[in-house]
DRENPA-3360 file (N, C-alpha, C; in nm, 2 decimals, always signed):
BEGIN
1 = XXXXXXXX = +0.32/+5.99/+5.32/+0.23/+5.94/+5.42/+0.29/+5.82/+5.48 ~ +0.27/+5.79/+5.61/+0.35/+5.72/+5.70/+0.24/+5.56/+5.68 ~ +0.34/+5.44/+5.70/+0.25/+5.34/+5.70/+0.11/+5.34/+5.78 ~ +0.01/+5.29/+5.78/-0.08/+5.26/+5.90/-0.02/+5.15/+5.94 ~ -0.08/+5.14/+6.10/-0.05/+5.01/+6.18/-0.20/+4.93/+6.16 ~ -0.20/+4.80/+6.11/-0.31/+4.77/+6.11/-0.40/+4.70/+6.25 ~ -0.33/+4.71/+6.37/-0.43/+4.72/+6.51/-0.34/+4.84/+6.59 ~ -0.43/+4.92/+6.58/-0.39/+5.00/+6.71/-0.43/+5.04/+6.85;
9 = XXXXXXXX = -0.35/+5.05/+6.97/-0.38/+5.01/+7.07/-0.35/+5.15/+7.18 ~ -0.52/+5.16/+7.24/-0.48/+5.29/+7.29/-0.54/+5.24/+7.47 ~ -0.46/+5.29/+7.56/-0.53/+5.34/+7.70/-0.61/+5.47/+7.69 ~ -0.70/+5.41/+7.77/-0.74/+5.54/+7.85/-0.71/+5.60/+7.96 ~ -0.70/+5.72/+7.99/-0.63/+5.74/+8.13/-0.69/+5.90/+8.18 ~ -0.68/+5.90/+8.33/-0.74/+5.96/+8.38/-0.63/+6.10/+8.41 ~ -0.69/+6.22/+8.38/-0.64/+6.36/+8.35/-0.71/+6.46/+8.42 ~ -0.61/+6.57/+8.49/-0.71/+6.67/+8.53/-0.78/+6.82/+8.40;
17 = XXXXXXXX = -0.78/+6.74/+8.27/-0.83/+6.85/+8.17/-0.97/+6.79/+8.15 ~ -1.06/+6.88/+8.14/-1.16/+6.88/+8.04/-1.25/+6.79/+8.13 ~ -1.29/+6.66/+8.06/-1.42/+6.49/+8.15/-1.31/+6.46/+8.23 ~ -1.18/+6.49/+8.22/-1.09/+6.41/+8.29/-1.04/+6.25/+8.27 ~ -1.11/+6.24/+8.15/-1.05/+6.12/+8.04/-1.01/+6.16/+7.90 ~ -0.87/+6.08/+7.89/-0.77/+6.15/+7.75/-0.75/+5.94/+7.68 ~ -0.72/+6.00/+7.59/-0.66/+5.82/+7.53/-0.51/+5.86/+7.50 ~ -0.42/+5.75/+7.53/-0.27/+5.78/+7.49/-0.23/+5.65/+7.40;
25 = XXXXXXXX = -0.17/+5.67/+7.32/-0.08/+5.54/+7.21/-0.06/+5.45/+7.33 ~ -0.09/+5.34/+7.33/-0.01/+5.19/+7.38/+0.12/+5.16/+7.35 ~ +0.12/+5.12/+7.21/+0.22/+5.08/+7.16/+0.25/+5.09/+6.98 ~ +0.31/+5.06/+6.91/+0.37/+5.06/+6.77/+0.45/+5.24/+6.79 ~ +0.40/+5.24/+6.67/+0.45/+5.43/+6.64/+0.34/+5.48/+6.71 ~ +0.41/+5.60/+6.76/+0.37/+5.71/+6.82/+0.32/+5.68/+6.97 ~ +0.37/+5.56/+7.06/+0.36/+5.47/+7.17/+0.42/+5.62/+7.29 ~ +0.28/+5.64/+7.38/+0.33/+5.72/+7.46/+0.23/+5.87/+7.47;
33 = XXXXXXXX = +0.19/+5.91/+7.27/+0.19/+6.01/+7.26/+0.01/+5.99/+7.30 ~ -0.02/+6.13/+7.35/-0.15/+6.15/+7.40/-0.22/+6.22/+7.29 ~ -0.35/+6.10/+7.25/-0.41/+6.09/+7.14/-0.50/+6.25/+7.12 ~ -0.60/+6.24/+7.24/-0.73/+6.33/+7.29/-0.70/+6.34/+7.41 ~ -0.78/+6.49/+7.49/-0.87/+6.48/+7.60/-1.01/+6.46/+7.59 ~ -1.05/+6.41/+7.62/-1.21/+6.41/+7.59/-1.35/+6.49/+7.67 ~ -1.42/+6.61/+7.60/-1.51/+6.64/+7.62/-1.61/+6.59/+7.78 ~ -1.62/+6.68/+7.85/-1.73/+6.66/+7.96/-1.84/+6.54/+7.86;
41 = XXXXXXXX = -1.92/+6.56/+7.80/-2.06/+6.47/+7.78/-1.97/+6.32/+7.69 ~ -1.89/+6.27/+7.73/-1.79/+6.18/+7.70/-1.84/+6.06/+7.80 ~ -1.79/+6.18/+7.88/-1.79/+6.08/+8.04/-1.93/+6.01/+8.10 ~ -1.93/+5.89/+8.13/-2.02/+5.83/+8.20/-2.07/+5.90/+8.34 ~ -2.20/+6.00/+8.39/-2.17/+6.04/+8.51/-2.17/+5.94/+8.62 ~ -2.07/+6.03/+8.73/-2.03/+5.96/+8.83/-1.93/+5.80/+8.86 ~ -1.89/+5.83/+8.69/-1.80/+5.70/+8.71/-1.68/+5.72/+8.62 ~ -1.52/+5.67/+8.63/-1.41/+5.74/+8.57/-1.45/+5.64/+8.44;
49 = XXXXXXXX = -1.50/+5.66/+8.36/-1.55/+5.61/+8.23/-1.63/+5.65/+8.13 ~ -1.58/+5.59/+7.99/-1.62/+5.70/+7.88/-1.74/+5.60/+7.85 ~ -1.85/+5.66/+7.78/-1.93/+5.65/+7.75/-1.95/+5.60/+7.60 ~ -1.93/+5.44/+7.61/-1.92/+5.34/+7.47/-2.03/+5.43/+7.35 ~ -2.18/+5.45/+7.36/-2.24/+5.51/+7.32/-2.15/+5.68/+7.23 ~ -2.12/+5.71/+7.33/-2.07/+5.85/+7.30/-1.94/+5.81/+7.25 ~ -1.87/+5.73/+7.25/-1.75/+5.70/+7.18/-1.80/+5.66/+6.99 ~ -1.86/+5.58/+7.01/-1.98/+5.53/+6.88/-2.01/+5.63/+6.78;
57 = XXXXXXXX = -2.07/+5.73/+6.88/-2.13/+5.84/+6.76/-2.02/+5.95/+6.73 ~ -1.89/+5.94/+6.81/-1.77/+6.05/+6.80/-1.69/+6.01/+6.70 ~ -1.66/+5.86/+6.73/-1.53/+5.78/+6.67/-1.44/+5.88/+6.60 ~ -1.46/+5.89/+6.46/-1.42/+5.97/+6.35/-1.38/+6.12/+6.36 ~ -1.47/+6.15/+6.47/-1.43/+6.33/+6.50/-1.33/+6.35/+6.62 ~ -1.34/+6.24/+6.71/-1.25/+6.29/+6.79/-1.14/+6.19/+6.80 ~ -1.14/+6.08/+6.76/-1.03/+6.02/+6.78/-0.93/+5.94/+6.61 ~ -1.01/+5.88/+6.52/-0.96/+5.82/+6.43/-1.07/+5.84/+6.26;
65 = XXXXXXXX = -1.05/+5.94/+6.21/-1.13/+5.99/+6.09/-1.09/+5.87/+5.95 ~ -0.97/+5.76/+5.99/-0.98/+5.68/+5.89/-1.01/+5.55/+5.91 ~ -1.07/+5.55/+6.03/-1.14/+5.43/+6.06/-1.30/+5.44/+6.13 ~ -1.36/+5.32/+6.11/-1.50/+5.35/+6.16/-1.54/+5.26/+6.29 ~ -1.62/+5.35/+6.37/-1.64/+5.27/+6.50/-1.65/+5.14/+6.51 ~ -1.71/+5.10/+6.40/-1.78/+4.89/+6.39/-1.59/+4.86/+6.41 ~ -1.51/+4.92/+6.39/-1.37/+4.81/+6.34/-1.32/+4.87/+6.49 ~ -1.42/+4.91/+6.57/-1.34/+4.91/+6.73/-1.37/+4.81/+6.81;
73 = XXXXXXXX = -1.24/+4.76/+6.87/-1.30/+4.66/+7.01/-1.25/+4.76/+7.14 ~ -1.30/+4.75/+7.23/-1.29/+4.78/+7.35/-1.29/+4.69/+7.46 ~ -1.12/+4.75/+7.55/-1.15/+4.63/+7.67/-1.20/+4.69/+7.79 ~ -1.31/+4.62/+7.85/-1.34/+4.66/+8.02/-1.25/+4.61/+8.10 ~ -1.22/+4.68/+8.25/-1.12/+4.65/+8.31/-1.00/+4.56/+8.28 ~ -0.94/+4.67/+8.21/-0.74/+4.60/+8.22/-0.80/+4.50/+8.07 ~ -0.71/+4.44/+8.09/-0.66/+4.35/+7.96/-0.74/+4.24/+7.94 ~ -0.85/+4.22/+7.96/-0.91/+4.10/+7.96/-0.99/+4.09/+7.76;
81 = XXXXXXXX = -1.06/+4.04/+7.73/-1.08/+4.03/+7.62/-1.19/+4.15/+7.53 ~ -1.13/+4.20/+7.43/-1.21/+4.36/+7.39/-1.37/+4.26/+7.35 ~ -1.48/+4.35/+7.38/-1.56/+4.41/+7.28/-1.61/+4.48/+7.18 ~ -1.66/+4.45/+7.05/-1.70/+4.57/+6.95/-1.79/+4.69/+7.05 ~ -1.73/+4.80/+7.02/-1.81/+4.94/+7.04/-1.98/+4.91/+7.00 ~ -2.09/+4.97/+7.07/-2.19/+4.91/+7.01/-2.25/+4.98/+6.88 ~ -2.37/+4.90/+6.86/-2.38/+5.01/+6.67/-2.45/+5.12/+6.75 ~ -2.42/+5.19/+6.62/-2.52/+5.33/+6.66/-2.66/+5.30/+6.64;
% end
């Protein structure tokens, strides 16, 4: 079993599969590699954005099963300072 990184850092980024939003590695191990595409009801309609709510209640199934949503922060536009995901 490979170390964990204990912060990991993902973009989101805009794709022609699926909602049209995927997450890819930032940086440490595995930097580059494209995590998910994400599900149509993901997507916030009408805006290139995932849906914090729907991220909340997925966390574990679609993106990270050894971690729990509360231990996510999220940044809005670019790099400025994350927020915790909100509770379910």
């Amino acid at each position: 079993m490979e170390p964990r990184e204990e912060i990991l850092d993902y973009l989101l980024f805009a794709t022609h599969e699926a909602s049209g939003l995927g997450l890819v590695r930032d940086c440490g191990s595995g930097a580059g590699n494209v995590l998910v595409i994400f599900p149509m009801e993901a997507r916030v309609q009408n805006k290139v954005a995932i849906s914090p709510e729907w991220l909340t209640r997925h966390w574990q199934e679609w993106v990270d099963g050894n971690s729990a949503s509360g231990e996510v922060w999220v940044s809005t536009g670019g790099r400025s300072e994350p927020e915790k995901l909100p509770e379910e």
